[in-house]
Backbone as CSV, one residue per row, in Angstrom:
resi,resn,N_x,N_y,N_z,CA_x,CA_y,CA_z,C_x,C_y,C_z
1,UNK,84.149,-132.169,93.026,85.078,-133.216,93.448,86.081,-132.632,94.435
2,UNK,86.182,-133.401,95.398,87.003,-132.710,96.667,87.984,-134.161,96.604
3,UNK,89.457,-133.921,96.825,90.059,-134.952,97.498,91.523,-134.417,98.593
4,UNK,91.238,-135.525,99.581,92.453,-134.535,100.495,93.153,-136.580,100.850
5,UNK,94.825,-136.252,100.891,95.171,-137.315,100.850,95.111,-137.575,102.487
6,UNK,94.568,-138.453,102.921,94.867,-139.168,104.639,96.223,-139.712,105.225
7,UNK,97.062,-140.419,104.400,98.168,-141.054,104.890,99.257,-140.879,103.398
8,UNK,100.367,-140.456,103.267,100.639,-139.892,104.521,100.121,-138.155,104.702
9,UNK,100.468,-138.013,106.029,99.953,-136.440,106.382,100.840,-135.399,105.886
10,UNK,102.239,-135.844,105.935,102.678,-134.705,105.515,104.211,-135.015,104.670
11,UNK,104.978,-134.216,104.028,106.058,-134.705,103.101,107.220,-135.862,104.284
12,UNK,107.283,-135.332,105.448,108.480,-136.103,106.371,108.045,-137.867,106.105
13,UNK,106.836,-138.129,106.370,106.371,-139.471,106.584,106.241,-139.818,104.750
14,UNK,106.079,-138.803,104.036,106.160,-139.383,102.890,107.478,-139.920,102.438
15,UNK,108.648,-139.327,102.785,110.559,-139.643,103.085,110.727,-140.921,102.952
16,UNK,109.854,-140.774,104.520,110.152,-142.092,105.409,109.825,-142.854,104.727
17,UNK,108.522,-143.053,103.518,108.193,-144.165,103.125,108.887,-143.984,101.748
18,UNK,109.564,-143.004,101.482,110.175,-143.169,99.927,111.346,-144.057,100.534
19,UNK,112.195,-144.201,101.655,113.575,-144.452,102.298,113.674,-145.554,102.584
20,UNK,112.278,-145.993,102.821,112.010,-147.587,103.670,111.948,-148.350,101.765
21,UNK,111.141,-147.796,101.306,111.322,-148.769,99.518,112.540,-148.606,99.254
22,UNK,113.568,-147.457,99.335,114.908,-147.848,98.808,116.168,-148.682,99.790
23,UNK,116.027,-148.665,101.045,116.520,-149.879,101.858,116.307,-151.354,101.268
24,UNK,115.066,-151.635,101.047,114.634,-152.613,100.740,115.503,-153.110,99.496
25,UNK,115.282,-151.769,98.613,115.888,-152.400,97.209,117.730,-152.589,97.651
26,UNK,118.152,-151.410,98.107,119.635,-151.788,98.354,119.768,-153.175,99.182
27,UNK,118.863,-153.460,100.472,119.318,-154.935,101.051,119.264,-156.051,100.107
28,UNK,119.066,-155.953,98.963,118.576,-156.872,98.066,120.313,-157.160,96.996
29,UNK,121.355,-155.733,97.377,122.229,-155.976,97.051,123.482,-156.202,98.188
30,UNK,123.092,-156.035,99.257,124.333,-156.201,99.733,124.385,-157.470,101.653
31,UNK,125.086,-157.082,102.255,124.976,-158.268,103.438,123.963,-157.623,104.253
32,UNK,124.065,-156.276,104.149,123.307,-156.071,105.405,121.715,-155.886,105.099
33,UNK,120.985,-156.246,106.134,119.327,-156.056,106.457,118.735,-154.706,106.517
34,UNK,117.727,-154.156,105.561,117.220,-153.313,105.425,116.967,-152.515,106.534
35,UNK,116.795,-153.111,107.832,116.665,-152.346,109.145,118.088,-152.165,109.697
36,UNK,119.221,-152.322,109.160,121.004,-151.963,109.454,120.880,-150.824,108.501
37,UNK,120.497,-151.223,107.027,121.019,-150.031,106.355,120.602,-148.553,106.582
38,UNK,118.694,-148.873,107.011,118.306,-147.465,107.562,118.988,-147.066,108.716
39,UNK,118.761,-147.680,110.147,119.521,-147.024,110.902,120.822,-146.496,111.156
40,UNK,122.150,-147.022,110.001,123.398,-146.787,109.751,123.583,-145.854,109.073
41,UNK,122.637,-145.216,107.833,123.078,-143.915,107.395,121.962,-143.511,107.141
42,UNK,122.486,-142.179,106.890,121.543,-140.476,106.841,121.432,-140.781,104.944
43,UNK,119.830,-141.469,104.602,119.519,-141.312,103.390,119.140,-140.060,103.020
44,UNK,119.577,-139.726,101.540,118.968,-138.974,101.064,118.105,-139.342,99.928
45,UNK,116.471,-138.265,100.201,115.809,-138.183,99.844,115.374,-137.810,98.352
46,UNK,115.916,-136.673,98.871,115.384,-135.293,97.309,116.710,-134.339,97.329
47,UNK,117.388,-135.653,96.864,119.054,-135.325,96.255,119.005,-134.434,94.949
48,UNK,120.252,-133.628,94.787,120.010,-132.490,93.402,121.097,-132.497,92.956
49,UNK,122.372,-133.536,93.142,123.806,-133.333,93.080,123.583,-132.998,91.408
50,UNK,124.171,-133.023,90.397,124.361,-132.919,89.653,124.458,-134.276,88.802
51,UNK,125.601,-135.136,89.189,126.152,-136.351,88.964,124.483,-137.334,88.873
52,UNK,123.328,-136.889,89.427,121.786,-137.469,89.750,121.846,-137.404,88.560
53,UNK,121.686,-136.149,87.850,120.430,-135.420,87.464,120.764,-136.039,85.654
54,UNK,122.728,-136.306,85.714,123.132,-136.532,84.424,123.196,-137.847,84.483
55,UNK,122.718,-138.759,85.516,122.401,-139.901,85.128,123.683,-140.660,85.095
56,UNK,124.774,-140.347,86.110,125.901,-140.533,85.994,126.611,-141.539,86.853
57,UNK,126.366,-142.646,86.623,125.992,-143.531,87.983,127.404,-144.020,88.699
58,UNK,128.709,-143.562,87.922,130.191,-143.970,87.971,130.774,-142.555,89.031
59,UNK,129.883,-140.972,88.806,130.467,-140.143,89.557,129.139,-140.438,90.563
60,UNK,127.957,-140.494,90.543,126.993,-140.530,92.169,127.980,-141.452,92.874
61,UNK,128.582,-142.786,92.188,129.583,-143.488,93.709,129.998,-143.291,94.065
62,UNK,130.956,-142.294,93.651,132.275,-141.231,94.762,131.391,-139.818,95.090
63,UNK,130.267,-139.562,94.759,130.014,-138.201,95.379,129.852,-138.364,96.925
64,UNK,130.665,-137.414,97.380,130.758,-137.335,99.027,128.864,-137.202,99.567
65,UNK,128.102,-136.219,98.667,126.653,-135.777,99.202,125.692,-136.823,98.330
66,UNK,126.237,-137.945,97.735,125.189,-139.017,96.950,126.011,-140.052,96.560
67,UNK,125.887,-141.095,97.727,126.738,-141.995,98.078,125.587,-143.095,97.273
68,UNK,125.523,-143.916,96.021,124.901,-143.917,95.131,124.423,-145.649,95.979
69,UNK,125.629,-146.183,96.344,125.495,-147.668,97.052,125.023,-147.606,98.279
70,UNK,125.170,-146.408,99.019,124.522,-146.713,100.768,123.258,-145.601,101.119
71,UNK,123.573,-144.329,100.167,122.332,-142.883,100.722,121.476,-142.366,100.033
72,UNK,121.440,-142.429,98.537,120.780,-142.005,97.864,119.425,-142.662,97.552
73,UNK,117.934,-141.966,98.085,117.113,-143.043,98.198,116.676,-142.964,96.805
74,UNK,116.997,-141.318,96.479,116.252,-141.126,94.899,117.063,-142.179,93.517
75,UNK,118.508,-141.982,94.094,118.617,-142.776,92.800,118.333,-144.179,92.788
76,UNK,118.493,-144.877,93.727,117.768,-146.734,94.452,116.483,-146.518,93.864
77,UNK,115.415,-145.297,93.495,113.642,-145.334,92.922,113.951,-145.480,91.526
78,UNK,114.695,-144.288,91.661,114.799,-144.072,89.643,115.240,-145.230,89.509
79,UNK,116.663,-146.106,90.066,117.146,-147.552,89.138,115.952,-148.626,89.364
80,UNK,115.472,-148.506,90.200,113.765,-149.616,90.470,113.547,-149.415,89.236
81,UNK,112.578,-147.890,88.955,111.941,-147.782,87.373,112.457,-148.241,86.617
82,UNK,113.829,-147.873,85.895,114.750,-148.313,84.990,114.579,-150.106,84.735
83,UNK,114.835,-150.465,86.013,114.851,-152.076,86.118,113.485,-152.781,85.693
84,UNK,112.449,-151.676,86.181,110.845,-152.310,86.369,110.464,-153.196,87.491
85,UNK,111.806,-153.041,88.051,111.966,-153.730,89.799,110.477,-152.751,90.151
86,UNK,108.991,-153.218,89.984,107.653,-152.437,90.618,107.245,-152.909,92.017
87,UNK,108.134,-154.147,92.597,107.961,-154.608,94.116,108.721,-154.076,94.555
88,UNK,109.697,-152.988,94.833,109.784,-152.061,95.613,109.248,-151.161,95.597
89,UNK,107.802,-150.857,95.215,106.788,-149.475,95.559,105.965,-150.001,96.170
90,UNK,105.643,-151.224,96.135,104.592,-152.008,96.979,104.591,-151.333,98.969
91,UNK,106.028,-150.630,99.078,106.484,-150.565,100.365,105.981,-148.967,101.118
92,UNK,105.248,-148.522,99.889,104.750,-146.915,100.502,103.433,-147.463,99.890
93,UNK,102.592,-146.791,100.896,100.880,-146.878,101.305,100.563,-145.526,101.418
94,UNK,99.409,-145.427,100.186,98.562,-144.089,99.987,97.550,-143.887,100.497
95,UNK,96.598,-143.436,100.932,95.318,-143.438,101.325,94.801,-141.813,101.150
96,UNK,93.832,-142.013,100.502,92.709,-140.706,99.809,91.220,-140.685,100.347
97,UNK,90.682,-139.664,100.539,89.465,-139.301,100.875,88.932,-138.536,99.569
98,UNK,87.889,-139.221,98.977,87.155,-138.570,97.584,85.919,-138.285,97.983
99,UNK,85.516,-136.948,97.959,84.241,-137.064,97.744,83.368,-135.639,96.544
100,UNK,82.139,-136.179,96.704,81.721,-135.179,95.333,81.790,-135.647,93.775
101,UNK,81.551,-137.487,93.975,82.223,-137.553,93.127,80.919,-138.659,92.584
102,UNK,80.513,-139.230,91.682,79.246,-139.924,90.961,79.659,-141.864,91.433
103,UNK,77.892,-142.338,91.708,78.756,-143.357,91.955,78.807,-144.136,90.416
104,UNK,78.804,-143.214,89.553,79.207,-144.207,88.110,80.702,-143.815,88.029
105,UNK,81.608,-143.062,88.968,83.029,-143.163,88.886,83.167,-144.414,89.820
106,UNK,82.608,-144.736,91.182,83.008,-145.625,91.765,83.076,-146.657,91.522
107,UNK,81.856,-147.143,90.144,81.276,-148.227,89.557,83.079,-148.685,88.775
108,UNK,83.471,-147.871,88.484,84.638,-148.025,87.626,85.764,-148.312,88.675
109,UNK,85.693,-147.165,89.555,86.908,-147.295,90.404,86.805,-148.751,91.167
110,UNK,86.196,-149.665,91.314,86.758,-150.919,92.563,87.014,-152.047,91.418
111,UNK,86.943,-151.635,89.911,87.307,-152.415,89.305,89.518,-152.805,89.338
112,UNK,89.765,-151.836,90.127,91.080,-151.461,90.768,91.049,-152.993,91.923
113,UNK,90.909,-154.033,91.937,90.647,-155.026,92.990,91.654,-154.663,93.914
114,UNK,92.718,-154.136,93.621,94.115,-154.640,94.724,94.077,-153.096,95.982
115,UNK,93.475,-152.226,95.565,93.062,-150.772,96.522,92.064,-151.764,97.400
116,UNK,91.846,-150.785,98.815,90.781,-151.033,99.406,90.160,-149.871,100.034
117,UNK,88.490,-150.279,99.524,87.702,-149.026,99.696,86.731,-149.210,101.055
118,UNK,86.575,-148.148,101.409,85.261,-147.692,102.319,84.340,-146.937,101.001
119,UNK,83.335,-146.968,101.288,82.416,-146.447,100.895,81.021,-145.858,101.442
120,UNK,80.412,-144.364,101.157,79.232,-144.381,101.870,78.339,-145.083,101.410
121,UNK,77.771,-145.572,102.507,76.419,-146.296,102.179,75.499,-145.601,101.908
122,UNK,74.272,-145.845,101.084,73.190,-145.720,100.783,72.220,-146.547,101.372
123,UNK,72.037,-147.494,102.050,71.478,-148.029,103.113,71.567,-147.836,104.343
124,UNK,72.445,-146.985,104.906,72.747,-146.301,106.290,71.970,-144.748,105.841
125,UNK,72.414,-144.278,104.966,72.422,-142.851,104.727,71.345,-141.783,104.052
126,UNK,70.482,-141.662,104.480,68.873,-141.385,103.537,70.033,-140.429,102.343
127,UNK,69.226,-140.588,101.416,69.621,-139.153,100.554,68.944,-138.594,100.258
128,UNK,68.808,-136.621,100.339,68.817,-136.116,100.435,69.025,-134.862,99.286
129,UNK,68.136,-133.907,99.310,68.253,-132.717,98.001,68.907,-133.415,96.870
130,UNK,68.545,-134.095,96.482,69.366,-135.003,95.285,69.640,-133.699,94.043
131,UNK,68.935,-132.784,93.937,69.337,-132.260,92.819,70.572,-131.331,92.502
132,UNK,70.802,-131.275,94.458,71.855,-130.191,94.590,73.354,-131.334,94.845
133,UNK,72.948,-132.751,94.682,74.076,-133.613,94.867,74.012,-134.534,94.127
134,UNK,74.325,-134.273,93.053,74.784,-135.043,91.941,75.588,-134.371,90.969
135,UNK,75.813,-135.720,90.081,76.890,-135.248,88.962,76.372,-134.798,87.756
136,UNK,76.453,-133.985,87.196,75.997,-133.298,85.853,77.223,-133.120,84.717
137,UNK,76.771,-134.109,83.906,78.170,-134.045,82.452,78.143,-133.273,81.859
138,UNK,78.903,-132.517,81.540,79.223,-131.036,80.766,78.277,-131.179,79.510
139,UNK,78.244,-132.871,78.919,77.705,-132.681,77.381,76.330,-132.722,77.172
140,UNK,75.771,-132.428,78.772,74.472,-132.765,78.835,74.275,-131.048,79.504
141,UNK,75.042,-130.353,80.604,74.576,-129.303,80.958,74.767,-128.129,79.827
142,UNK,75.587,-128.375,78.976,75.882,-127.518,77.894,75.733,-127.700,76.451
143,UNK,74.569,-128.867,76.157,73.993,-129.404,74.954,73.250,-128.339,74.278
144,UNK,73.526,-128.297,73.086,73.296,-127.345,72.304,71.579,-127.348,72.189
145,UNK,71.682,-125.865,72.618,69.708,-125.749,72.537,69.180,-125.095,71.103
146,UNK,68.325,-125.644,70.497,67.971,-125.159,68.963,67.282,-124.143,69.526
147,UNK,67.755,-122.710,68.476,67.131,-121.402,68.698,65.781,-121.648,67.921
148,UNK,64.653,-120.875,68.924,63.429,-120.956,68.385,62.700,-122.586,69.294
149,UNK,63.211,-123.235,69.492,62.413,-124.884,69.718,61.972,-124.739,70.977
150,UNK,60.558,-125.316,71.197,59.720,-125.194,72.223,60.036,-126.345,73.540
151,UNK,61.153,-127.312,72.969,60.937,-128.521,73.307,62.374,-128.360,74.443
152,UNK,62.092,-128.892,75.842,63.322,-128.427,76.819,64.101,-128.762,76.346
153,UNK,65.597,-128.536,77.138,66.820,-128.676,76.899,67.028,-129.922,77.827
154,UNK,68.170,-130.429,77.623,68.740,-131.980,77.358,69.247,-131.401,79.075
155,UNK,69.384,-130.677,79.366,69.910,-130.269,80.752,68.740,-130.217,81.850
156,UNK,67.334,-129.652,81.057,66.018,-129.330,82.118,65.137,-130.576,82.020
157,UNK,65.799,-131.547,80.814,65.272,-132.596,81.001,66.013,-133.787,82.208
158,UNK,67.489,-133.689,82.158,67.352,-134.470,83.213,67.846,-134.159,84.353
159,UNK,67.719,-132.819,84.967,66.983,-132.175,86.565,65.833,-132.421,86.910
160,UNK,64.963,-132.255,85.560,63.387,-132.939,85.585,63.427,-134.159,86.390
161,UNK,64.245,-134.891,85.795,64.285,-136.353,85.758,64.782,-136.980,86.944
162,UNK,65.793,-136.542,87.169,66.534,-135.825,88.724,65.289,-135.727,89.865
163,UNK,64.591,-134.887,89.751,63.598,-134.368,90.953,62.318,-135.345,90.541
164,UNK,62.088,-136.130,89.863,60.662,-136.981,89.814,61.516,-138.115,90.791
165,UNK,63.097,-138.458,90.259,63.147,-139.135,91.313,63.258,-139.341,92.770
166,UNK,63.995,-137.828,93.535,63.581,-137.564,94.273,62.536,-137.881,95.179
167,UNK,61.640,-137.218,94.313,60.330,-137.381,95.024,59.501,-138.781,95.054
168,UNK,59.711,-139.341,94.229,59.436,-140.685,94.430,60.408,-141.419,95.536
169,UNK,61.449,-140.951,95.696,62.279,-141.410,96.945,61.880,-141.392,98.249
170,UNK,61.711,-139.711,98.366,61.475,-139.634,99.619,60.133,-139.814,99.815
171,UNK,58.581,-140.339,98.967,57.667,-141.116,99.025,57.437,-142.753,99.697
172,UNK,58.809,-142.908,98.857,58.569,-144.493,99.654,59.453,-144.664,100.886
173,UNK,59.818,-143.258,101.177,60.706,-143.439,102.880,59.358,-143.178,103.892
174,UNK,58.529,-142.550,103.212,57.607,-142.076,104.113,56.362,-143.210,104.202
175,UNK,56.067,-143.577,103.062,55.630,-144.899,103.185,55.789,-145.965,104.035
176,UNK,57.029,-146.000,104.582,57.640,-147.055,104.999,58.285,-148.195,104.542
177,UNK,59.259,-147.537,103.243,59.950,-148.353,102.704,60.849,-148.556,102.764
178,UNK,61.738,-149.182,103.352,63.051,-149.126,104.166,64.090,-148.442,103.156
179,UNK,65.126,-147.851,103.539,66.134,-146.867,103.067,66.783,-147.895,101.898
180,UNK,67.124,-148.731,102.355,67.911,-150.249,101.744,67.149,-150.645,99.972
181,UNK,65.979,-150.269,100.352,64.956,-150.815,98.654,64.571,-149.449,98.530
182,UNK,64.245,-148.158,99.079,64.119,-147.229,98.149,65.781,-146.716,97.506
183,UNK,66.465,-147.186,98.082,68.071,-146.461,97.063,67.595,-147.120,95.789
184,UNK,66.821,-148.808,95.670,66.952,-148.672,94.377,66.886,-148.069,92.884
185,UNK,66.171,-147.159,93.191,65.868,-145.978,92.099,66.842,-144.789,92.224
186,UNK,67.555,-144.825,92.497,68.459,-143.710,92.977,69.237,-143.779,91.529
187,UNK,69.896,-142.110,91.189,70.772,-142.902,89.940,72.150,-142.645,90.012
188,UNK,73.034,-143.476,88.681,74.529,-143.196,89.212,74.949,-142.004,89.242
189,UNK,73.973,-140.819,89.035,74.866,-139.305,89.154,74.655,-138.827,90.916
190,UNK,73.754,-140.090,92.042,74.408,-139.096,93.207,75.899,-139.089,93.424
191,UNK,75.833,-138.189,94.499,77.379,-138.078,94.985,77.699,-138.889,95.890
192,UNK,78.732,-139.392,95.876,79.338,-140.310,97.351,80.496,-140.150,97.683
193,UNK,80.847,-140.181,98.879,82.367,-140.457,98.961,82.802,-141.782,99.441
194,UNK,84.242,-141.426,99.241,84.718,-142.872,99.433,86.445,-142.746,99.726
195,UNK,86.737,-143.733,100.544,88.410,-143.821,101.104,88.731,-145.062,100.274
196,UNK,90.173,-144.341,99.491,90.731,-145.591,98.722,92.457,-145.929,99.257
197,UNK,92.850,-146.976,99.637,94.007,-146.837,100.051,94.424,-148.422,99.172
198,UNK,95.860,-147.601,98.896,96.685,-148.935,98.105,98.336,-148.672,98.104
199,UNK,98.907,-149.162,97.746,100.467,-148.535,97.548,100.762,-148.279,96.364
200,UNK,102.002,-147.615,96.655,102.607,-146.985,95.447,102.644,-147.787,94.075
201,UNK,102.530,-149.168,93.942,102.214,-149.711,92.698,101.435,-149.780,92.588
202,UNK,100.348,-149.872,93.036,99.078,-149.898,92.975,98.856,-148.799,91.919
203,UNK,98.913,-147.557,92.753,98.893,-146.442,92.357,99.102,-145.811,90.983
204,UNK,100.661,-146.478,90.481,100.816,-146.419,89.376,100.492,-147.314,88.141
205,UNK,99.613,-148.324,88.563,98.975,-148.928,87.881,97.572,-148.125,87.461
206,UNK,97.170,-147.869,88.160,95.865,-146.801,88.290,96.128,-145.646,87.491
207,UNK,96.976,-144.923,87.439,97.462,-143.587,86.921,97.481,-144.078,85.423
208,UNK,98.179,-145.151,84.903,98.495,-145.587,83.434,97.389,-145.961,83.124
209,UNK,96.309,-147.028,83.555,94.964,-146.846,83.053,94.618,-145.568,83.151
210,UNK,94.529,-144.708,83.968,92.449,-143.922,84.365,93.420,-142.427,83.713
211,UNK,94.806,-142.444,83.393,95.458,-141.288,82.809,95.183,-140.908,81.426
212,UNK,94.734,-142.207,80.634,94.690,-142.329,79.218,93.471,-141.632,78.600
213,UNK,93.804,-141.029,77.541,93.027,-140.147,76.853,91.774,-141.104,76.898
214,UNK,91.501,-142.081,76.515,90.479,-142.670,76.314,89.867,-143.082,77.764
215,UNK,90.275,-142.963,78.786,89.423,-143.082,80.016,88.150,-142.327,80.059
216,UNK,86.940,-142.599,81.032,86.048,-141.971,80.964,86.662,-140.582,81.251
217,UNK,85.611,-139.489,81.319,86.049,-138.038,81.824,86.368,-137.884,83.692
218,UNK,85.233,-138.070,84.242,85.245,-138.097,85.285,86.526,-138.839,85.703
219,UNK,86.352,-139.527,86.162,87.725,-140.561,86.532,88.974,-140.719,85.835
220,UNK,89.142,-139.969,84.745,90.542,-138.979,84.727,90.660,-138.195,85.321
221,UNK,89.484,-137.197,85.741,89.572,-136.248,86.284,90.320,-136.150,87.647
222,UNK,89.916,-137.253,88.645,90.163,-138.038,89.691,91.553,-138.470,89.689
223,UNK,91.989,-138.985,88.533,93.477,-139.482,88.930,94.406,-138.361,88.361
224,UNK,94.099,-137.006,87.614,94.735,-136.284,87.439,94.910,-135.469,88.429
225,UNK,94.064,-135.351,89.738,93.915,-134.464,90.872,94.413,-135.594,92.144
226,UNK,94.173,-136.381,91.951,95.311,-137.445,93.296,96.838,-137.576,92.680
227,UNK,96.874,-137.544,91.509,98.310,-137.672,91.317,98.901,-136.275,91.573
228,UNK,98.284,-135.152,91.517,99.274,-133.837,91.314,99.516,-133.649,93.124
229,UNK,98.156,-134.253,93.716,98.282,-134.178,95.241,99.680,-135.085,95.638
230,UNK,99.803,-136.724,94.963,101.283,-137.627,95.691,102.523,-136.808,94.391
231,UNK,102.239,-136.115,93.791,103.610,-135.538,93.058,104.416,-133.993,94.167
232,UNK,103.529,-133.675,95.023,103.897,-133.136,95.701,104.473,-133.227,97.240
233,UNK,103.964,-134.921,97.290,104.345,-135.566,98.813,105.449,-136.390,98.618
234,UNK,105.690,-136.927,97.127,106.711,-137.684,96.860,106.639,-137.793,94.990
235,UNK,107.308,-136.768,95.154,107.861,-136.933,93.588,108.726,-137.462,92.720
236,UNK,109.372,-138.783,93.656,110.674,-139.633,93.081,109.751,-140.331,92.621
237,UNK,108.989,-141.160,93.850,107.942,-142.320,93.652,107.301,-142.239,92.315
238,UNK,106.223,-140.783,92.427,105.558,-141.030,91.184,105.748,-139.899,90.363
239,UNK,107.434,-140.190,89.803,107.809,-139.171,88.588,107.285,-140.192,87.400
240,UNK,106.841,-139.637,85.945,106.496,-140.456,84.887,105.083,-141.347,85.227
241,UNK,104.934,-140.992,86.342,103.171,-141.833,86.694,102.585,-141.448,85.025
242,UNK,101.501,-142.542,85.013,100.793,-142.073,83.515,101.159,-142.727,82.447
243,UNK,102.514,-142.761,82.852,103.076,-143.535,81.394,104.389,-144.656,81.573
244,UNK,104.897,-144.939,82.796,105.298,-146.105,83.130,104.299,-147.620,83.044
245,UNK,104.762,-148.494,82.492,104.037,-149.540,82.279,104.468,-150.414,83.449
246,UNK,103.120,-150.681,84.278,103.053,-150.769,85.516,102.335,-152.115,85.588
């Protein structure tokens, strides 16, 4: 499983979009328009005053460096959470590149309706060495083999199984069976990739499902490795991802 995030590229534009959700929420308290309040003051981002950190919302108003009503974008996120105000995250847009990944995770993942995906096709795309591109579940590559038993392992049975299909694949390409009706035999352990883009609620809607112990494996796996990727581009946004009820 490979994932590298596309948008944003780097922490500055991630700011920008933590700064633009907390404008929003402050124009919501006062006269002026979210495009006055950004261009009128120098928000801060990834504030550390102290008066933040103790949750102290009577000294952030007089702090000269966390002006709690006009600059502070972090504390405008944290009081969103607090509130459950979740339409101000709607205002930062994620976008991910996954690949290496089974399409029985994807089967799960577009059940997410409000993301929007690209996906590779399998009707554009012959496939190829299938055995070296697919997904293999730990409880199947590491199934306990009875000492002494003649009979394969639960792992050489389905590489077996793996390469008959294969070859029956690339049979009916050669046949002349169009790419489009031989995928049908294909199974959900190839690999595919796929671009998922949604916003920050989105996001944390996703994280509180696919985070939970009881999610499949794979696709925890997936949102435990995109979230540690946006906890590092914007960690106001998605502090408590996982377990905010979203």
């Amino acid at each position: 499983m490979e994932i590298k995030v596309l948008f944003p590229p780097n922490k500055e534009i991630a700011d920008l979009q933590a700064t633009i959700c907390a404008v929003a929420m402050r124009s919501t308290r006062t006269k002026e328009p979210a495009h006055e309040l950004q261009k009128e003051k120098e928000w801060i981002v990834n504030c550390h005053c102290k008066a933040l950190q103790e949750n102290n919302c009577m000294t952030i108003a007089t702090h000269f460096k966390c002006d709690f009503y006009d600059r502070c974008a972090e504390r405008m996120l944290r009081q969103a959470q607090e509130m459950k105000h979740w339409g101000i995250f709607e205002f930062a847009d994620f976008t991910v590149s996954v690949s290496g990944v089974s399409r029985a995770l994807t089967h799960q993942l577009v059940r997410h309706r409000l993301f929007s995906y690209l996906q590779q096709s399998q009707r554009a795309v012959e496939i190829k060495h299938l055995g070296n591109n697919c997904v293999i579940p730990s409880t199947i590559e590491h199934h306990p083999f009875p000492e002494g038993s003649l009979e394969p392992s639960m792992f050489e049975d389905y590489m077996s199984h793996i390469a008959k299909t294969e070859k029956l694949y690339i049979k009916m390409i050669e046949k002349g069976i169009p790419d489009e009706d031989a995928r049908f035999i294909l199974p959900n352990a190839c690999f595919t990739h796929i671009v998922i883009k949604g916003n920050a609620r989105n996001w944390l809607h996703f994280f509180k499902m696919r985070l939970d112990p009881h999610a499949q494996w794979e696709i925890r796996q997936l949102a435990e490795e995109i979230l540690k990727k946006f906890k590092e581009l914007s960690p106001i946004i998605f502090e408590g991802a996982g377990e905010l009820e979203v």
